[in-house]
Structure formats: structure tokens, C-alpha cells
C-alpha positions in Angstrom: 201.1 184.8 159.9 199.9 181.4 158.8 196.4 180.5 161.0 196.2 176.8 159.0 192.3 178.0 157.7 193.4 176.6 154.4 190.2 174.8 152.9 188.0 176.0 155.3 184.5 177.0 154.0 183.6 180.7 155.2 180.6 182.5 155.1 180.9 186.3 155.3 177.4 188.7 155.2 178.0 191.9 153.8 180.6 191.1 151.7 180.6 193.6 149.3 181.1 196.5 152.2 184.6 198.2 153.1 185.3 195.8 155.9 183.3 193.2 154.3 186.1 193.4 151.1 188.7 193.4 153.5 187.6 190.2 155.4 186.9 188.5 151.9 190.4 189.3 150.9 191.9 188.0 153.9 190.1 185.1 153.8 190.5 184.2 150.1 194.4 184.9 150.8 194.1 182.0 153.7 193.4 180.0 151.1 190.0 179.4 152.3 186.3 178.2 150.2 183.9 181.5 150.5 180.4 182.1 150.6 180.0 186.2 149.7 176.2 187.4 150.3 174.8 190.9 149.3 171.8 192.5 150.0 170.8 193.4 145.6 171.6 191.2 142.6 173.7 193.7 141.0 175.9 193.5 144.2 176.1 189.7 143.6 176.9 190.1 140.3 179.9 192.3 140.9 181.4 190.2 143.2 180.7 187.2 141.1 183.0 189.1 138.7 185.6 190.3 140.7 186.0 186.7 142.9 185.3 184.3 140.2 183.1 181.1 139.8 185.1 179.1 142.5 183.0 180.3 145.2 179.3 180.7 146.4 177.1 183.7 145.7 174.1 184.2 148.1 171.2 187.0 147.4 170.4 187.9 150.8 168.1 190.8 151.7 167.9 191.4 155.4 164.7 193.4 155.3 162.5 191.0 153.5 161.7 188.3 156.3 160.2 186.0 153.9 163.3 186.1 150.9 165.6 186.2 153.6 164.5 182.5 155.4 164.0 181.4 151.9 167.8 182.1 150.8 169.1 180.9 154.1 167.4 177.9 153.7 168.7 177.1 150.0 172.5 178.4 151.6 172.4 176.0 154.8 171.1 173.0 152.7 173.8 173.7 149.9 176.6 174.5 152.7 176.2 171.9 155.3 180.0 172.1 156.0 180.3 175.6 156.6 183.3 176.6 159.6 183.3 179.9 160.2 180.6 182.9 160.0 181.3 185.9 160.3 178.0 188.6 160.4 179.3 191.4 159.2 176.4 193.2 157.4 174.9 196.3 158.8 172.8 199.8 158.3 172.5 203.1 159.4 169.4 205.5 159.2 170.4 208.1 161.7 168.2 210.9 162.9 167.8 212.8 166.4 165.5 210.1 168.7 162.4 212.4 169.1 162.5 212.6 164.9 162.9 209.5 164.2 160.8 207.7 162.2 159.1 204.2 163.3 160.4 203.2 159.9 164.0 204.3 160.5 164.0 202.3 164.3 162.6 198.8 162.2 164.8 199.3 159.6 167.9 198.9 161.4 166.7 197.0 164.1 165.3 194.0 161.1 168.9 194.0 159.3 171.6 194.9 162.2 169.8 192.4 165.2 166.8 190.5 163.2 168.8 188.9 160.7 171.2 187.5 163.4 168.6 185.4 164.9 167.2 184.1 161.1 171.1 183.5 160.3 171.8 181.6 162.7 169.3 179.6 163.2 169.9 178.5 159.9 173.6 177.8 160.1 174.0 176.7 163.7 172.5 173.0 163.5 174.9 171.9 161.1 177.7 173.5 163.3 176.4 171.6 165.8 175.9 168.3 164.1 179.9 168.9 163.0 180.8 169.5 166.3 182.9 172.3 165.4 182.3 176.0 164.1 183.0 179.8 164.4 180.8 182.6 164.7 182.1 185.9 164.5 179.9 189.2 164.9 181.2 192.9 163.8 179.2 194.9 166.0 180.2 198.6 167.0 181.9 201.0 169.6 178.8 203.1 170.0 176.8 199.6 171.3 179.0 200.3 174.5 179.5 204.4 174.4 176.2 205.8 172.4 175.9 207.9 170.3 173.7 211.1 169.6 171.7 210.0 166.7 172.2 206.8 166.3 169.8 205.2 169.2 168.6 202.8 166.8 171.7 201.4 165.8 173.1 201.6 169.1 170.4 199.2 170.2 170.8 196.9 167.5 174.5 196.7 168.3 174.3 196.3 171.8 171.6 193.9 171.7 174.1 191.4 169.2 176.3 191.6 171.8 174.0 190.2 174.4 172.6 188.1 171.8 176.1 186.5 171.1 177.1 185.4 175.1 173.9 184.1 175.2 174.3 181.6 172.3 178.1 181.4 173.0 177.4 180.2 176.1 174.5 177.5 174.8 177.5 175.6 172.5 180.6 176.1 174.0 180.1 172.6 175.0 179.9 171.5 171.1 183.2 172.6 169.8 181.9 176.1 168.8 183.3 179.7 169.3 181.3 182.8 169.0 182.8 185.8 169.8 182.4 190.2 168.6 184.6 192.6 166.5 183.5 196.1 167.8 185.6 198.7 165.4 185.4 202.1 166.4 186.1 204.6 162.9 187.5 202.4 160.5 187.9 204.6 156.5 185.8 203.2 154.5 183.8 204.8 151.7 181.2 205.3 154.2 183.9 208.3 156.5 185.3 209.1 152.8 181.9 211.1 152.3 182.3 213.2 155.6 183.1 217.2 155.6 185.9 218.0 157.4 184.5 219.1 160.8 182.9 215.8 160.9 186.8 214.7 160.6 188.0 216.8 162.9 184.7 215.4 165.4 186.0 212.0 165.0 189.9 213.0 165.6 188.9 215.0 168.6 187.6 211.6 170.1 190.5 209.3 169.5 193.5 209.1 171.1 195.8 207.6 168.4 194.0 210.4 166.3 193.8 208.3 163.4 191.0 205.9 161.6 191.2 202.4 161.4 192.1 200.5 158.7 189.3 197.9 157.5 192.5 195.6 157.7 192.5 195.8 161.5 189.3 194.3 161.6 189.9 191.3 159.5 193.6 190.5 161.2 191.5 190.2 164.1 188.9 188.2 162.4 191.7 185.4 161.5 193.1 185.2 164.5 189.8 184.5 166.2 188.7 182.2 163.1 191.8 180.2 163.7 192.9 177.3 166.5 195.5 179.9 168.0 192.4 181.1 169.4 190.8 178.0 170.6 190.3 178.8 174.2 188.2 182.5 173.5 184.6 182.9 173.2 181.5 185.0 174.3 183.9 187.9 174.3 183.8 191.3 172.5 187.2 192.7 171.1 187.6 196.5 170.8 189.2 198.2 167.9 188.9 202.1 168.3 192.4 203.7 168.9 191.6 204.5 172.1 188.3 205.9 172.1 186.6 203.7 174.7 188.8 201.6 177.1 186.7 199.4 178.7 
């Protein structure tokens, strides 16, 4: 399907991730101008390679505060035209809540929710100053269900979904859109490295008793990113198979 994003300039964080490839494919297929960020410079590197010196390359590493303001700076003031954003980058560092570290709860909490409020703060003025703009946030099932061992990215997850109304509700009034992705299991390399009975686990708790597709994720994302949308914000859209119906 056609969404008319043809020349539109997109910035998408974690690009170099299984969904992150997917939505930079999709995008770059739309005919769109991206902006790809990783968290290492070898990451940057290889998508430089792969995507070509058409586009923008940003070095952006969520759990250095003061390199991450820095870069964001540099992007916004290089990118003033940017129209859609889609936050897509993300970290796990799971562990039973009574073991886990203090280390392991920052950690994800400074890349998964933190580097929201520094990312946007940096693109939003110029969004606003436009007049127009989409925000999109990939978020999680487990922000609404939980999950055992995963408190800390639970919280981060839920909290970008509060986070996200909040704001949404703050610009609506200036021609801008911010809404959440929440994918259950999609395969990516990440469920490519789980044992069978973690399979099985996973199967046991969907009803279509199948993984997503990173591609169901970034259909989603163009739809949203697109005027055929134009009347949706400060909503979350689930993508699980089944697994939580809410």
C-alpha cells in the first residue's frame, strides 16, 4: 500500500536491531530520507555500508548522559525538518527482582525510559515550530502483563507508555501524533538464541501459536506514520497473536 511518505525525513533509534532493520527497510522502500542511530561506532559503520551515503548516521549511546545530549544536539540542529520518530531502541538485563542488581534496574531504566525524555526534548521544538510531526514508541507487551524477571524492563515500558499520552496530549493541538507499538514475541536474533522449552514457554502463551514477524511491526509503523492515520494519537497498538487482549 502506498502511505504518500515519499521524501519524508525519518528518524529511527535502534536501527541496527531486528525490528529496527525491518522499519529502516520499510521506510527506505517509502521512498523516505533516514536518519539510522546505533548505540557503538562499529554499528554505525555497518549500516553506513549496507544503506549508503544518502542518509544520516547518528552515534548515539543511551547510557552516557552527557554523549547522548551532545549527539542529540549536533542531530536536531543538523535535522531541523525531521517528520516522523520512531524510538525504537531498547535493553534487557533480566534477573529475578530480589537479585537484581542496582546496576541492572539503571541500566535499562537510563536507555528504555531516560533516553525518551533526552530524545525528545531534543526533536520536539522543531516539530512544533513545523507544526506537524510523528512520534512513534515501540514499547512491549510485558509493560501491560509483567513478566517474571523482567521488573525492570516492565517499568521502563510501562512508564513510556504513560510518558507518551502525556506528551501526546501536550501537542495534539500542534499538528503532532504520538502514539505506541507494543509487540508481543516477534523472531528476531534475540528468540533465535532460545532452547526449545523456552519455545515451547512462549507458544504455550499465544493463541495464534506463532511469533511475529519484525514486519508486523513496521506495517503498523507506516500506517500510523502516514495521513490515513491522521485522526489517532496517545494510543498504544498491540501486536502479540493473542497473548493479551486488552
Amino acid at each position: 500500500m502506498n502511505y504518500n511518505l515519499e521524501n519524508k525525513k525519518v528518524l529511527i533509534t535502534g536501527s541496527s536491531g531486528g525490528i529496527g532493520k525491518s522499519l529502516c527497510e520499510k521506510y527506505l522502500n517509502a521512498n523516505c530520507n533516514l536518519l539510522f542511530t546505533a548505540t557503538s561506532k562499529e554499528k554505525i559503520i555497518n549500516l553506513k555500508n549496507l544503506y549508503g551515503n544518502d542518509h544520516g548516521y547518528y552515534h548515539l549511546d543511551f547510557s552516557q548522559t552527557n554523549h547522548l545530549k551532545e549527539n542529540l544536539n549536533l542531530l536536531s540542529s543538523e535535522n531541523k525538518d525531521i517528520n516522523i520518530l520512531i524510538n525504537n531502541a531498547g535493553t534487557t538485563s533480566d534477573n529475578l527482582f530480589l537479585r537484581m542488581k542496582e546496576e541492572q534496574w539503571k541500566s535499562v531504566i537510563d536507555i528504555n525510559l531516560n533516553s525518551n525524555y533526552y530524545i525528545l526534548k531534543s526533536i520536539l521544538p522543531n516539530m512544533i515550530k513545523n507544526r506537524t510531526g510523528v512520534i512513534i514508541g515501540i514499547t512491549s507487551v510485558v509493560a501491560l502483563s509483567g513478566n517474571p524477571g523482567q521488573a525492570n524492563y516492565a517499568a521502563s515500558k510501562s512508564a513510556m507508555i504513560s510518558m507518551y499520552k502525556s506528551i501526546a496530549l501536550e501537542v495534539a493541538q500542534r499538528n503532532i501524533r504520538i502514539n505506541l507499538i507494543a509487540p508481543g514475541f516477534i523472531q528476531t536474533p534475540m528468540t533465535e538464541k532460545l532452547n526449545n522449552d523456552q519455545i515451547k514457554g512462549m507458544m504455550d502463551k499465544i493463541p495464534m501459536k506463532k511469533l511475529g514477524e519484525p514486519d508486523d511491526v513496521s506495517n503498523l509503523a507506516l500506517f500510523l506514520s502516514s495521513n490515513q492515520s491522521s485522526y489517532i494519537t496517545g494510543q498504544t497498538f498491540h501486536i502479540n497473536g493473542g497473548m493479551l487482549m486488552v
